[in-house]
C-alpha positions in Angstrom: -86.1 74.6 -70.0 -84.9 74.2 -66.9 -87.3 71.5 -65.5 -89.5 68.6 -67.6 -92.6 70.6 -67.3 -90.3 73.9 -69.2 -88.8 71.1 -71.7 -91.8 69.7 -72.8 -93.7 73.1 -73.1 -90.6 74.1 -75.4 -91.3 71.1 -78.0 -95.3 71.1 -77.7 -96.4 70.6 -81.3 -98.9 73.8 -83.0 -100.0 71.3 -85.6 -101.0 68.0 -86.4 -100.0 65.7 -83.1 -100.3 62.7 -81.8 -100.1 61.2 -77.8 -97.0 59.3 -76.9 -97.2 56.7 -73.2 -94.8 56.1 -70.9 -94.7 52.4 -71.6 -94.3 51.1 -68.1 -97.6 52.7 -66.7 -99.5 53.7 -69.9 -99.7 57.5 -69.1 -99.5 60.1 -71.6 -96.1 61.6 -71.5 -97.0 64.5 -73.9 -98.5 65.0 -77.9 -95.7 65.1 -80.3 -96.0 67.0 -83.7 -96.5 64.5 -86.3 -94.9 65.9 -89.1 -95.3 65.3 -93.2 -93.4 65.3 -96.2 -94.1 69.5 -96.4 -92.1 69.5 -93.4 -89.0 67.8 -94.7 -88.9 69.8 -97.5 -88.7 73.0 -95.4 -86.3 71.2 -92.9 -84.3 70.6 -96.0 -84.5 74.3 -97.4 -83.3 75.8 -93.8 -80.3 72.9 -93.7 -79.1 74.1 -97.8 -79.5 77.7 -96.3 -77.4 77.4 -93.2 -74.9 74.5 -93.9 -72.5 77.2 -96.3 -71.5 79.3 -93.7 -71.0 76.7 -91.1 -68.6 74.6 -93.7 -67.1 77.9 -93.9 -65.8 78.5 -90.1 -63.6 75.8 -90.1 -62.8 73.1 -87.6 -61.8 75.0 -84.7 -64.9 77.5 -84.5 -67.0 74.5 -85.2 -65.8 73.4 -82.2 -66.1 76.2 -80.2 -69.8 75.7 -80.9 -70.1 71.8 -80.3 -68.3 72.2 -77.1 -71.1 75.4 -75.9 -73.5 72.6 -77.0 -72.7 70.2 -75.4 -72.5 72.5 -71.9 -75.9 73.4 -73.0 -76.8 69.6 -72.4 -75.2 69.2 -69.4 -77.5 72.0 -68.4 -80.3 70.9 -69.5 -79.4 67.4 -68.0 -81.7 66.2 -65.1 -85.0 67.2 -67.4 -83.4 65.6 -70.7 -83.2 62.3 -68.4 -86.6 62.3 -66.9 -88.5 62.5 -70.3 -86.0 59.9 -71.7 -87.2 57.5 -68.6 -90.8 58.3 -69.2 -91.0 58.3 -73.1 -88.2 55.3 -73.4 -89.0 53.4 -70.5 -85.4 52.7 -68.8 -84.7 53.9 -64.9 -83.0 56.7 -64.5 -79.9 54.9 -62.0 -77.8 52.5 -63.4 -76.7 52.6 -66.5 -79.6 54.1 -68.6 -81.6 57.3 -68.8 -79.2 59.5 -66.6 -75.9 57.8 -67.9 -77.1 57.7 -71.2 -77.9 62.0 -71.3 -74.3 61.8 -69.9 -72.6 60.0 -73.0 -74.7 62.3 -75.2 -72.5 65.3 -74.0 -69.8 63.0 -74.0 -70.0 61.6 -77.4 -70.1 65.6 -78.4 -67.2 66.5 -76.8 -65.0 63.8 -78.0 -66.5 64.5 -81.6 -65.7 68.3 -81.4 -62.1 67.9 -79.9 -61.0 65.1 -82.0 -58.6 65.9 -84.6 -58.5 65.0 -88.2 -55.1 66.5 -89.9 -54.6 66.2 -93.9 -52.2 63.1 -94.6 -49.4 63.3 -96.7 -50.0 60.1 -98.9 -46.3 60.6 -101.0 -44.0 63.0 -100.8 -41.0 61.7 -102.5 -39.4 62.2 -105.9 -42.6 60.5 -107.2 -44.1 63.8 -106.0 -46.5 64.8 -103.6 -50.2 64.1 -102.8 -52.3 64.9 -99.8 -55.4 63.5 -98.4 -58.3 65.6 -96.6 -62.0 65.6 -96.3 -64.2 67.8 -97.7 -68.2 68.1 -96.0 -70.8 66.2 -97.7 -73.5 69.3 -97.6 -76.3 67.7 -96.2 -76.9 64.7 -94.2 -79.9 62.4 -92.6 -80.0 60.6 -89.4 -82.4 58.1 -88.6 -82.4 56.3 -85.3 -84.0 53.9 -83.3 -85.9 54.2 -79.8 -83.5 51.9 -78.0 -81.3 54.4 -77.2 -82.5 57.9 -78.7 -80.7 60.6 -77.3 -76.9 59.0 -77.7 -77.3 57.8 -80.8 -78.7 60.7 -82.0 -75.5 62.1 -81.0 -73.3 59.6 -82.5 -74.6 60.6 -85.8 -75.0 64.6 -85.4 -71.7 65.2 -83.7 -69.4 64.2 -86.5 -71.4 64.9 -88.9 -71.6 68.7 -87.7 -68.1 68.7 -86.7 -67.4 68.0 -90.7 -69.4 70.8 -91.9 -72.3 69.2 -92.8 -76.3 70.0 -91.6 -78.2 67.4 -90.2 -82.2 66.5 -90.3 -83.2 64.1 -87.6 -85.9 61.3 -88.3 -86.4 59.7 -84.8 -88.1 56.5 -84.4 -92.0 56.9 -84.3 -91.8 55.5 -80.5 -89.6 58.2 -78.8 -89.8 61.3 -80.8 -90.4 63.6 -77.9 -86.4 63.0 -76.4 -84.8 63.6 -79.7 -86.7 66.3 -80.6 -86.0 67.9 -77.1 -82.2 67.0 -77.2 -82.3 69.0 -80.6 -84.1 71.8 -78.9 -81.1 72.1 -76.5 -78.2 71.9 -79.1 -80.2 75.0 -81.2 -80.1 77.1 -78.4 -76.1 77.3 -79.9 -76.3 76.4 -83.3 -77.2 78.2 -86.2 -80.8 78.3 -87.2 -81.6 75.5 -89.4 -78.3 73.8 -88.8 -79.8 70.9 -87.5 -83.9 69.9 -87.7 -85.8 67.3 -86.3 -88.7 65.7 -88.6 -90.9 63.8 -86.4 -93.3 62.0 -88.9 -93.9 58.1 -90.1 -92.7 55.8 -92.6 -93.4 58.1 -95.7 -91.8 61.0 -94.0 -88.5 58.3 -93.7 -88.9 57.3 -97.1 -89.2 60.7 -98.4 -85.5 61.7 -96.2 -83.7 58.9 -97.6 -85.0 59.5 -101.1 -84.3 63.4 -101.3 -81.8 64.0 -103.8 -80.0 66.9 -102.0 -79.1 64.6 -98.8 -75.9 63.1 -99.3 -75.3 60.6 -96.8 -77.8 58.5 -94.6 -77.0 57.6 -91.1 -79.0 54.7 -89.9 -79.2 52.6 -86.7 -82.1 50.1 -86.7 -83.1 46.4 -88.3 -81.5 44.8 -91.0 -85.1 44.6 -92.1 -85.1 48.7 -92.4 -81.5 49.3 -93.3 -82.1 46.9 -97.0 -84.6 49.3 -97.3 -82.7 52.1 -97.0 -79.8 50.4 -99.6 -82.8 50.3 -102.1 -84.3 53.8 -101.7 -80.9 55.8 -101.5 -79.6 53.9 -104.7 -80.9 56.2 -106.9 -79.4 59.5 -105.6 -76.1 57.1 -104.8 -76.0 58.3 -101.4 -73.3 57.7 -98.8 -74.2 55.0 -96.2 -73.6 53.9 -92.3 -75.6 51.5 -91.6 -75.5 50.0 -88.0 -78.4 47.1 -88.3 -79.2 44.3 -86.1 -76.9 41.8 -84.3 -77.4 38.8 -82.1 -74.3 38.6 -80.5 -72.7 35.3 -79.4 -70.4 35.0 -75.9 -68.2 32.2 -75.6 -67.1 31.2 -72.0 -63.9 28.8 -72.1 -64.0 26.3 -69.3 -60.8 28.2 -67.0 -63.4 30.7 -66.1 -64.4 31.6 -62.6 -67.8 32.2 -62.7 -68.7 33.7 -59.6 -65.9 36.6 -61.1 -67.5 36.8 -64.8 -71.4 36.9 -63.8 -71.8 40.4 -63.6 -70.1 41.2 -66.5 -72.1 38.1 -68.2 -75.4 40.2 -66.9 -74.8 43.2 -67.9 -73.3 43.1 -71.3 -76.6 41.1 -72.1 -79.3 42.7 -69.9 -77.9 46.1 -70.1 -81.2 48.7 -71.3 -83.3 45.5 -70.4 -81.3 43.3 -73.3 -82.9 46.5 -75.3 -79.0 47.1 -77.4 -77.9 46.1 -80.8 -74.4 44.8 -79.1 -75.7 43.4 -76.1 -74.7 39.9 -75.1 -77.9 37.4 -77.1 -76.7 34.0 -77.4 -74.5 32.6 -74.4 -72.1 29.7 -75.2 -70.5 27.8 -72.3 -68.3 25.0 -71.9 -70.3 22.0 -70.3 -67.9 21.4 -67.8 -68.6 24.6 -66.2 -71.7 25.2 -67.7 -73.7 23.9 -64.3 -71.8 26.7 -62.1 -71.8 29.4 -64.9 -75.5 29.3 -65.0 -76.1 28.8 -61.7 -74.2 32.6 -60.2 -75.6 34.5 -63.1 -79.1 33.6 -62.3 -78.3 34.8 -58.9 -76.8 38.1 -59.7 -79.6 38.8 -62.0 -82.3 37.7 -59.7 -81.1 40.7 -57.5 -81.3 43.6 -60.1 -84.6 45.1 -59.6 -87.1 46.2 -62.3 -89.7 48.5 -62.5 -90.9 51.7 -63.0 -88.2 53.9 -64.2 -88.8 57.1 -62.2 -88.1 55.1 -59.0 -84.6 55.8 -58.5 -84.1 52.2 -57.0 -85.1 50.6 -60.4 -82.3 49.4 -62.7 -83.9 47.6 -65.0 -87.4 48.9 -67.1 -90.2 47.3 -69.3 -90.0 46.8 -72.9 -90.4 49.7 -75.1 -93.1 49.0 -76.8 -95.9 46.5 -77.1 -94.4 44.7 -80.2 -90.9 44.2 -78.8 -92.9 42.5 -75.6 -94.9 40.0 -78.0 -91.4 38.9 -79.6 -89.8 38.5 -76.3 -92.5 36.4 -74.9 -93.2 34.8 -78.2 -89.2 33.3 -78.0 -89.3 32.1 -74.7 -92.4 30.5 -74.8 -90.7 28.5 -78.1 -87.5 28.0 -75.8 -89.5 26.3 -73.0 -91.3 24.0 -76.3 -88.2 23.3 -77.2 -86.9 21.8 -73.9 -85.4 25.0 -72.7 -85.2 24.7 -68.7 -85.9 28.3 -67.5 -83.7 29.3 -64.5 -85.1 32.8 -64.0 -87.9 34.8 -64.9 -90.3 33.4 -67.9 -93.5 34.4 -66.1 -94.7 37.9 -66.8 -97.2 39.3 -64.6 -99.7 40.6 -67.2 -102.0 41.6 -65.3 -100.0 44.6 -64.2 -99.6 48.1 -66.3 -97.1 48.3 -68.7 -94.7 46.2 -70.7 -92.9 44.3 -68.4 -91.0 41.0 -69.3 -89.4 39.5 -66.1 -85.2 38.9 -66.6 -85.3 35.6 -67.9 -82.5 33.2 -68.2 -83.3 29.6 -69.9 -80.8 26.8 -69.9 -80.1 23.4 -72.2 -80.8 24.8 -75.1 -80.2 23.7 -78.6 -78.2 26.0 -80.8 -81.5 26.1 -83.6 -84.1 27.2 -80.7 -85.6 30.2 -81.8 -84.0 32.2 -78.7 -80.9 31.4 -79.6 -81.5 31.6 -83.7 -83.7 35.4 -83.2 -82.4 38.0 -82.0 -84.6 38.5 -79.0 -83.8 42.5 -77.9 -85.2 42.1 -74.3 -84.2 40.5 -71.2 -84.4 37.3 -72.0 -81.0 35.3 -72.4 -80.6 31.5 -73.8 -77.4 29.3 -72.6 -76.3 26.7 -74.8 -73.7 24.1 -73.5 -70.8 23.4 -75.8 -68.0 20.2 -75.2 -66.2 21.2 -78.0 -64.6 24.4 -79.0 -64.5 24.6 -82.6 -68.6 23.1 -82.3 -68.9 26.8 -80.4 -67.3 28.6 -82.9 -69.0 27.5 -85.7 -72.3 28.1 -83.9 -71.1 31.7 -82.9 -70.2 32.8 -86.8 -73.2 30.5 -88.2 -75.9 33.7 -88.4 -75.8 36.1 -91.2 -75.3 39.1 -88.8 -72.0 39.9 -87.0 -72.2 43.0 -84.9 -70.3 41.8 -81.7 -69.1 38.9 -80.2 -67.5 38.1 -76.8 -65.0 35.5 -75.3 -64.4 34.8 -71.2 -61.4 33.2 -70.3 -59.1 33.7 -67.5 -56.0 33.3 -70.2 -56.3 36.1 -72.6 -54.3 34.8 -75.0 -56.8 31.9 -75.3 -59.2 34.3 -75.8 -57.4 36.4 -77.9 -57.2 33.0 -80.0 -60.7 31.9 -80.1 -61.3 36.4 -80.7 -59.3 36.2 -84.0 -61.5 33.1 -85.2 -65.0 35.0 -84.6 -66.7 37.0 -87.5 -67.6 40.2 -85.8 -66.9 43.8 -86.4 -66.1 44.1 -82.5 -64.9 41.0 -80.1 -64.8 41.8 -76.7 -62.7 39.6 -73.8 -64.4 39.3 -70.7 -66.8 42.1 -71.5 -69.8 42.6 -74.2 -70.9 45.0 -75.7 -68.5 48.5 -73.9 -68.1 51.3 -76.7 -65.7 54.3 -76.3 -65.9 57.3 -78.3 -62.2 56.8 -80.1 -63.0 53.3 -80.6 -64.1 52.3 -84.4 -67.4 50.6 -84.5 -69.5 48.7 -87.1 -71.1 45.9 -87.8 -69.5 42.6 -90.1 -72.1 40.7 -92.6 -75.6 41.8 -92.6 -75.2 43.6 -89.3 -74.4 46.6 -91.6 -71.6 48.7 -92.8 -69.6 52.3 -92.2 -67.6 52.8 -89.0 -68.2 55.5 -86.6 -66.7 57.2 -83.5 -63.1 58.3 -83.6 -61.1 59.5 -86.3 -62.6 56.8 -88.5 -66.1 58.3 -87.8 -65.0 61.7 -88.7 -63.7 60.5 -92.2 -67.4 59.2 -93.0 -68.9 62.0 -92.8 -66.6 63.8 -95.1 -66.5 63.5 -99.0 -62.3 62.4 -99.6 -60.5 64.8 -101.4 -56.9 64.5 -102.8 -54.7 67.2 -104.1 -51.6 65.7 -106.2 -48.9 67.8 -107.3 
């Protein structure tokens, strides 16, 4: 597996299959398997069968295993990151399809060497009670095509390195990555250890439903995730659920904006604005607002986009044909609603695949649809705020709260306005950075559970305490 052609020969489906396109030129990529409800039950068999044993090695050779793994990824690297660009769509340079095969094995290895010791809770005359974590058994992950082969590893990782197997439901638009990065990890682990199930919605519903998974691991819509809730009440399952955001940046007027407009670009254009935590809804002082406006557009006028296997590309199309619609969709209600566009907001459509140009549209009002949806493309609104408690109240006035941002050239300003923003992360003078030892989750309806770190580990375990 050595080279895409050897990857994808690996994964090619014997059954029932269907074609998946590289959505910036509309070539077939490869057939996937499209599987049923049969073949979660078998997935679900092999996982029952083979998660015993592995609870039974214990952390450290565990470990071991996730460690050979994760060398078996950066192995299999360079192929893993040119189906990613052709199935998901983002470049290969900058940060995308190559970086993000690179935090897979990252995100592994942090997961397999982080250490999660019993805590002594009382040990007094009172007496003596300890804390530990015990593995769930089985668990589900379903991800989203956004980012598919790292988020497929911030769900497996910890949940393996608790002792638990895992069944994979990938999104139905980039089912070939996962199940290839899944194909890599099982040249190390146990047989039926870890499974992907590659069908549609009643093969989801059926995983979340199944009475012998114990925990859910979702990343996806708010839409999806209340769906989830629903269907895994029954069975009381276990739930982290990281659902939609449409994060809010405040730039205070001591900025220099020359000095903040890369970081401004990226932390909302990053993956082509394709990221739960990116940068959505940009607030900035109107004294500044003019100059602010006027150096991001110019950095982002100079990022090119295009094809992902042209190694000069660092930026891609949307995903899928849907996402486009929405994109366009908001921007054309931004430019009804007085919106003046600064950049971008003129797709070429006569052109293969689903390319919306970076956009950047200025003086609008905080209810604009751009500013009020969350978009989840290149396409960023600016709204123009005199008064800072006015952007405040904008920022926290959505029912989702994933991230949030403040720019300031006096961190203890921003550190103020920070504490006063309803998000599970706030950011100062970034948006949207994650780090594998770093709790993250969502405040509101942008969902629920922590992961990464110590805090990640301790989801994916059932919480045990011996007293006496």
């Amino acid at each position: 597996m050595d080279t895409l052609e050897s990857l994808l020969a690996a994964i090619a489906p014997t059954g029932a299959s269907r074609d998946i396109l590289n959505p910036a030129t509309g070539e077939l990529v490869a057939k996937v398997a499209e599987h049923t409800v049969d073949d979660l039950n078998a997935a679900v068999a092999a996982a029952k069968k083979a998660q015993p044993a592995w609870a039974a090695l214990g952390h450290e050779k565990r470990s071991e295993l996730m460690m050979k793994a994760a060398d078996a990824i950066a192995a299999h690297a360079e192929p893993l990151a040119q189906l990613l660009t052709r199935e998901q769509g983002k470049p290969l340079n900058g940060p995308n399809a190559r970086f993000e095969i690179g935090g897979a094995e990252a995100w592994l290895r942090v997961a397999a060497a982080t250490p999660l010791e019993t805590e002594v809770v009382v040990d007094d005359d009172s007496g003596h009670a300890e804390l530990t974590y015990k593995p769930i058994g089985l668990v589900g992950a379903i991800g989203p095509w956004n980012w598919p082969a790292m988020i497929t590893i911030w769900q497996v990782a910890p949940a393996l390195r608790m002792g638990n197997a895992v069944i994979v439901k990938p999104s139905e638009f980039t089912p070939l990555i996962v199940t290839a990065l899944i194909k890599v990890l099982n040249t190390v682990l146990p047989e039926g250890l870890v499974s992907v199930v590659s069908g549609g919605r009643e093969v989801g519903a059926a995983l979340t439903a199944e009475p012998s998974i114990g925990k859910i691991m979702f990343t996806g819509s708010t839409a999806t995730g209340k769906a989830i809730i629903k269907s895994s009440a029954d069975t009381v399952k276990r739930l982290t659920l990281e659902l939609g955001g449409n994060d809010a940046g405040i730039v205070l007027p001591d900025v220099d904006p020359k000095a903040i407009a890369e970081g401004l670009f990226w932390g909302a254009f990053i993956n082509t604005g394709q990221t739960c935590a990116a940068l959505k809804r940009l607030y900035v002082h109107e004294s500044i607002a003019d100059e602010v406006a006027k150096e991001l557009a110019a950095f982002a006028a100079n990022m090119p986009m295009g094809v992902g296997t042209d190694e000069n590309n660092v930026l891609g199309p949307l995903q899928n044909k849907k996402q486009y619609d929405i994109v366009a969709d908001l921007v054309e209600k931004a430019k009804a609603g007085g919106g003046k566009v600064l950049l971008g907001g003129n797709p070429d459509e006569s052109q293969p695949g689903f390319f919306y140009p970076t956009t950047i549209v200025d003086h609008l009002s905080n209810d604009n649809a751009l500013v009020a949806i969350e978009q989840f493309g290149p396409a960023l609104p600016i709204v123009r705020y005199s008064d800072i408690d006015q952007a405040i109240e904008w920022a926290n006035g959505l029912d989702v709260g994933l991230g949030a941002s403040v720019w300031s050239a006096d961190k203890t300003k921003a550190r103020e306005v920070a504490e006063r923003l309803v998000a599970g992360t706030v950011w100062i003078n970034s948006h949207g950075g994650v780090h594998p030892m770093i709790p993250f989750g969502g405040a509101k309806q942008s969902g629920y559970g922590l992961e990464f770190g110590v805090e990640g580990l301790k989801s994916l375990g059932v919480p045990q305490v011996i007293n006496g």
